[in-house]
Every structure is written in C-alpha cells, then in structure tokens.
C-alpha positions in Angstrom: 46.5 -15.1 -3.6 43.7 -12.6 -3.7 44.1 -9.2 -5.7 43.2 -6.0 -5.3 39.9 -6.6 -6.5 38.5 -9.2 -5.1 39.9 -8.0 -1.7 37.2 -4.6 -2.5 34.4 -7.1 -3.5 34.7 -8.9 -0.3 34.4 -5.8 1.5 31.9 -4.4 -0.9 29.7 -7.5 0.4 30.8 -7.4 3.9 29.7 -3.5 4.0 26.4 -4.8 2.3 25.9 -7.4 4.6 26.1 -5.2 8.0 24.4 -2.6 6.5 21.2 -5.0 5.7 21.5 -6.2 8.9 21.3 -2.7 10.4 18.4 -2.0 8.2 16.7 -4.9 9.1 16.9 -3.9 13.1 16.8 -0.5 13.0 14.7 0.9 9.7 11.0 1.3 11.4 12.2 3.1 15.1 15.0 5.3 13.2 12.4 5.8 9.9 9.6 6.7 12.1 11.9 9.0 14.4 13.2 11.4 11.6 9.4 11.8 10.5 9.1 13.6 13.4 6.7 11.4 15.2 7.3 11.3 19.3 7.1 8.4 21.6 8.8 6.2 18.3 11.3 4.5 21.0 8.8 3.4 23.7 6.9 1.2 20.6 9.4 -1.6 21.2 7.9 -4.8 22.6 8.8 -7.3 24.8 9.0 -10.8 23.9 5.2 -13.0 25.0 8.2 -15.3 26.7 9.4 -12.2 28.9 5.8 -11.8 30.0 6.5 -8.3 30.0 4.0 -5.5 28.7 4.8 -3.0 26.0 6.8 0.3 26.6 4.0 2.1 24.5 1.6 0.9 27.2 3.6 1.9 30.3 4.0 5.8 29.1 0.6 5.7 28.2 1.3 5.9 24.1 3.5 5.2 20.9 4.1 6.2 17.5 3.0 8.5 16.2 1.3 10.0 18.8 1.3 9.3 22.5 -2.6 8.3 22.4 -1.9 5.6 19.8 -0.9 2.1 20.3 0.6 0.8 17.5 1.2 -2.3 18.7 -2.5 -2.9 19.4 -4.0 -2.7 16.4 -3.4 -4.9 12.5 -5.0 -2.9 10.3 -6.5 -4.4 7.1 -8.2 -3.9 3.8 -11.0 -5.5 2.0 -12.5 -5.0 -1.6 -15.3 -6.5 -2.7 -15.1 -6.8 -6.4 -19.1 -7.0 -7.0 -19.5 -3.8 -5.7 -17.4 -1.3 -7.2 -19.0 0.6 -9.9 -16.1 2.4 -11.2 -17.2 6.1 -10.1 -13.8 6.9 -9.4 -14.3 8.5 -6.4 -11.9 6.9 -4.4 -9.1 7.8 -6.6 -10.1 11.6 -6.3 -10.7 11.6 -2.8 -7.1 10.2 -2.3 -5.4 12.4 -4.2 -7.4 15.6 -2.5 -6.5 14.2 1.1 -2.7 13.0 0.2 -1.4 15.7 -1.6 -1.1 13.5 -4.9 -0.2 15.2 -8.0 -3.6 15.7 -9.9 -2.5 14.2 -13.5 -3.4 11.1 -15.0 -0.7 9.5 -13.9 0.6 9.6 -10.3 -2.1 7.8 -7.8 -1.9 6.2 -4.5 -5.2 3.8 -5.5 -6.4 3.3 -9.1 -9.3 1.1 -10.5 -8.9 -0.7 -13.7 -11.8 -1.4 -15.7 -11.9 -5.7 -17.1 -14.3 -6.1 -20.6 -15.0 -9.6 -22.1 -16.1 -9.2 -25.4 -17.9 -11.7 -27.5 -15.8 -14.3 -29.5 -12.4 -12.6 -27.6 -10.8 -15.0 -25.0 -8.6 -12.0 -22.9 -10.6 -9.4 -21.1 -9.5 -6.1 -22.1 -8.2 -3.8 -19.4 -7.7 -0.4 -18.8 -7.6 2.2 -16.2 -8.5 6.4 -16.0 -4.8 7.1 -17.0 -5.8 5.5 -20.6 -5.5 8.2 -23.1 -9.1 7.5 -24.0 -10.5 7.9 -20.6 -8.5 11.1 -20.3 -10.0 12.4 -23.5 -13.1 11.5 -22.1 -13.2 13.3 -18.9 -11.9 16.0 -20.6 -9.0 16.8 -18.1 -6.5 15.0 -16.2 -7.5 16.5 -13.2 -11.2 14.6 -13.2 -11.3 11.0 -13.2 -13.6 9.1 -15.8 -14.7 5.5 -17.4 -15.3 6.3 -21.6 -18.1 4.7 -22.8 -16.4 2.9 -25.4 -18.0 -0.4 -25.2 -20.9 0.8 -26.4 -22.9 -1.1 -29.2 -20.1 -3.9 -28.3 -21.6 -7.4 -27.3 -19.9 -7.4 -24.2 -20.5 -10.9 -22.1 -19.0 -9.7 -19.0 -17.6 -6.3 -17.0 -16.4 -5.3 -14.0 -14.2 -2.8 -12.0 -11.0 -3.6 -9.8 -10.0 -1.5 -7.0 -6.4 -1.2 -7.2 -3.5 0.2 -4.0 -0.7 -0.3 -2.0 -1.2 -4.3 -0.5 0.9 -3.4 2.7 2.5 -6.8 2.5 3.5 -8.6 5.4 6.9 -10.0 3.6 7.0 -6.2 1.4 10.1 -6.9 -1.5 10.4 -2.8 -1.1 11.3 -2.7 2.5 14.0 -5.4 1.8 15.5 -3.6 -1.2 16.2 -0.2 0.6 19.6 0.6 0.9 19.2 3.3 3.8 16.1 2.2 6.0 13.9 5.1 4.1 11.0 2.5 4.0 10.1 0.7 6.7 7.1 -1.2 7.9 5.2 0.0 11.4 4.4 -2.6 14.0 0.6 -2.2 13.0 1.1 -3.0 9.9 1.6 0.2 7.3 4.3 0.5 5.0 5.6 4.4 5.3 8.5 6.0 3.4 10.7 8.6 5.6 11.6 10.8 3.3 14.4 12.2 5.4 16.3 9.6 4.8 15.2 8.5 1.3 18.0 8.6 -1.1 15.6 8.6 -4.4 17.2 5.6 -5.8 13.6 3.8 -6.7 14.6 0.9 -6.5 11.8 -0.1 -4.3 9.5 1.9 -6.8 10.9 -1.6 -9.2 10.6 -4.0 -6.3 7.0 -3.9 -6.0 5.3 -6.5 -7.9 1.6 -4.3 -7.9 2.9 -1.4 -9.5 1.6 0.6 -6.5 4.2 3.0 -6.1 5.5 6.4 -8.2 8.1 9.0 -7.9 6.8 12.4 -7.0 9.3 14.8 -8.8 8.1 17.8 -6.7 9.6 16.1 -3.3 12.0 13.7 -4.7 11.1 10.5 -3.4 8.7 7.7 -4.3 5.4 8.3 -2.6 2.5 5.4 -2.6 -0.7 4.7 -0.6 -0.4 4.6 3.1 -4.0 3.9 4.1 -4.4 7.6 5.5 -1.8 6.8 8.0 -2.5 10.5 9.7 -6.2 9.7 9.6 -6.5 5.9 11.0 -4.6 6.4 13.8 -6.9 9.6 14.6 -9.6 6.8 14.7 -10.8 7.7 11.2 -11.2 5.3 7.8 -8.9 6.2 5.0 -10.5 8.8 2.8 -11.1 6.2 -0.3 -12.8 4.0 2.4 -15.0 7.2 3.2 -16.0 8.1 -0.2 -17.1 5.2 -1.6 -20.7 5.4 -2.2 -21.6 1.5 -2.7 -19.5 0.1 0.5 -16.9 -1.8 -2.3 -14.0 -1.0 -0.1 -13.7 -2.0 3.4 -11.2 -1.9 6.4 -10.8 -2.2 10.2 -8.4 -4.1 13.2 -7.6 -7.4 12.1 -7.1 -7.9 15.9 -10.8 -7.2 16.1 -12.8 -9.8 15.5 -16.1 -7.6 15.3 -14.0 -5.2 13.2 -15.8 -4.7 9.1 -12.1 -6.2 7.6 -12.3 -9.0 10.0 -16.3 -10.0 8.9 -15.2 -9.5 5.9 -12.2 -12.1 5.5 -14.2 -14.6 7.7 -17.9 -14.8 6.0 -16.5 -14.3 2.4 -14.0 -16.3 -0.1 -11.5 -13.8 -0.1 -8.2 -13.9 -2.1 -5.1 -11.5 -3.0 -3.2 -10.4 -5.5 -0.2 -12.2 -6.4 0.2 -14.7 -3.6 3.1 -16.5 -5.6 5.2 -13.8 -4.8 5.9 -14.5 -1.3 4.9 -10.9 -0.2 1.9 -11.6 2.0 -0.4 -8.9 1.0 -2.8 -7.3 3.2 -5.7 -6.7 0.7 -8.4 -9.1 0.4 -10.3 -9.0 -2.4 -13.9 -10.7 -3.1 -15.0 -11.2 -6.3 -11.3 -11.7 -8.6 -11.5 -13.1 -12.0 -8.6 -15.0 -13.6 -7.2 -12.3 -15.2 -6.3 -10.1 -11.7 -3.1 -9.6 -10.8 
C-alpha cells in the first residue's frame, strides 16, 4: 500500500516530468516571445521530409527581427591561441557594449594568463580579476596583466581567450526549471529574463564558468555573442576590438565564412569535450592545461 508520501513523490516526478517535456518543446519560441522579439512564431521549420520551406521565409523574416533568418545561419567562434596578446581589450569592449557591471568580477569573456616557470611542472594561471592584476591596473574598472614574472626564468607563456561556448548539448538549458534559457535555432544561447526565476542553477550547470548573477537585474547574465549586433550583420564587439585578429567568427553554413576557414585549414579543438556539451568555440593553439 502506498502512503501519503510516496503518493506526493510520484506526483512530484510526474509534475517534473511534463514540465521538462514542456520546456523542452516550448522554451526557445515562448523565451524568445516574452523578450519582445516579433515574428518569434513564424521561425518554426518544417521537417527536410515534408519538403516544405520555412515559415520565416514565407513572411519574409523571423526572430528577432522580420529581416533575419534565423534558421539560415550557424553562427560560430574561433580563437587562435598564438595570437592573443593579452591586451584585454576584448573584455572591456564587452562589457561597454553589454551593459556588464564594470568590477573585477562580473564578465561575459575573460582571458586567463598560463606561465611555465623553470623547474615547476603546473603552469601557473590567472586572470584580470586576480587581486594582483587589480592592484596593478589600479582600478577594477581598467583591465590589466601585472608584470609579475619579471626577472622569473619563465620557459613558456601565453594568453587564453575565455566565453560563453554556446554548446550544441548546453547542461544550462536542460537544468531550467521555467524555459528562461533557451537556445535559438541559429545557434545562441539567450536567457529571457521575463521568465527567469533567479534560481542559478544553470549559473552551477555550466562546466566553463561562463556565467554570473547580475544583482542589479536579478538574473544570471553571460555572453551572447552580441546577439543584437550579429543579427544586424555586425561581429560581436570583442570580435571587433581585437587588434591582432586572435578571435574569429562567421556562418558555419558558409563555407567562405572566417569561422568556417578557420575550423577547416587549422587543428582546432574545444574546451572540455568530455562533457558531452558540444561547444561551439574552437580554439587553435590549447595547451594541456586548458579547460
């Protein structure tokens, strides 16, 4: 005979179940609806077996604005290790365009900095939001490197571009409870902040750290790759500012597109492939010690 409480557990599951399932069918048109984006409906595809052509194409447009496809285009990311210089740039230009709190410890992209040093077998890491780099740029609101290696015998250095991988399998989308994050059919991972409950639980889900709360609005907030500026037919503004070409990205459906070159004339490799989430940035250049 069942009792009281395993009669609530089932139904505790059952209620978990249908609404997973919901989320699963209905997170990226109802997420992208409350953001207030129009034509969010007609983005819905036919099957290749119905033959049939997009909705977004018949009306003549999609999310998130009627002249953007977003089932046209795959957008992807590309850093090349070798070229980054650790300038920073990137990381202020994201904040200025995004809104991102300017401390030392909220960012959308970050670059840590790998030392080898004589006679030590780990590299040592850090990143600007190390106490000594803070010191060193002498406010949280500038972004800088400390020269602290100096006089070391190092044997080898480098910079790693680091941001959201806009994984094709993303753990944070499955953790949701309400649908608030949601992945767009070009490829982005957004968060609808309408319906986010601040629970952060997808803020533990992600396995690259690429995501913070942002007190002042109550919801996690992470890099979107410019979303409002790609689908304008711009680069994201990190892309933009970097002065040595170290970060690169284009339509993967594009086979003439700068991501596309990229990932076919180079080795390229991700981040943490082991955990099943099928990042979206390639990288060129990893050491060992990347993840």
């Amino acid at each position: 005979m069942k009792t009281d409480s395993d009669l609530a557990s089932s139904a505790r599951r059952r209620f978990l179940s249908e609404l997973g399932l919901a989320v699963t069918c209905t997170g990226a048109i109802t997420g992208a609806a409350a953001l207030g984006y129009s034509g969010v409906a007609s983005a819905k595809t036919d099957t290749p077996a119905s033959g049939g052509k997009s909705d977004a194409s018949a009306q003549g447009g999609s999310f998130p604005t009627k002249d953007y496809d977003w089932t046209k285009k795959r957008w992807g990311f590309g850093v090349d290790v070798n070229k980054c210089i650790g300038c920073l740039r990137c990381v202020e230009a994201c904040k200025a365009e995004n809104d991102v709190p300017r401390n030392a410890h909220q960012f959308r992209t970050w670059v840590e900095r790998y030392v080898h040093i004589e006679g030590e077998e780990a590299a040592r890491i850090d990143s600007q939001q190390d106490p000594v780099n803070i010191a060193a740029s002498g406010s949280e609101k500038e972004y800088r490197f400390a020269d602290r290696y100096k006089g070391a015998k190092v044997d080898k250095a480098f910079f790693v571009p680091k941001l959201c991988n806009q994984c094709s399998n993303p753990a944070c989308v499955q953790v949701c409870p309400v649908g608030a994050t949601f992945k767009t059919e070009d490829g982005v991972v957004l968060v609808d902040e309408k319906r986010c409950i601040g629970c952060r639980y997808c803020v533990q889900a992600c396995p690259y750290g690429a995501r913070y709360f942002d007190e002042r609005r109550g919801v996690p907030d992470k890099c979107t790759w410019c979303y409002h500026r790609i689908t304008k037919g711009l680069q994201p503004a990190c892309v933009d500012s970097c002065p040595t070409g170290a970060r690169v990205f284009g339509d993967m459906h594009d086979r003439q597109s700068p991501i596309s070159l990229f990932v076919r004339n180079n080795h390229v490799q991700v981040l943490r492939p082991e955990s099943g989430n099928s990042p979206n940035v390639f990288y060129v250049g990893l050491d060992k010690e990347v993840s």
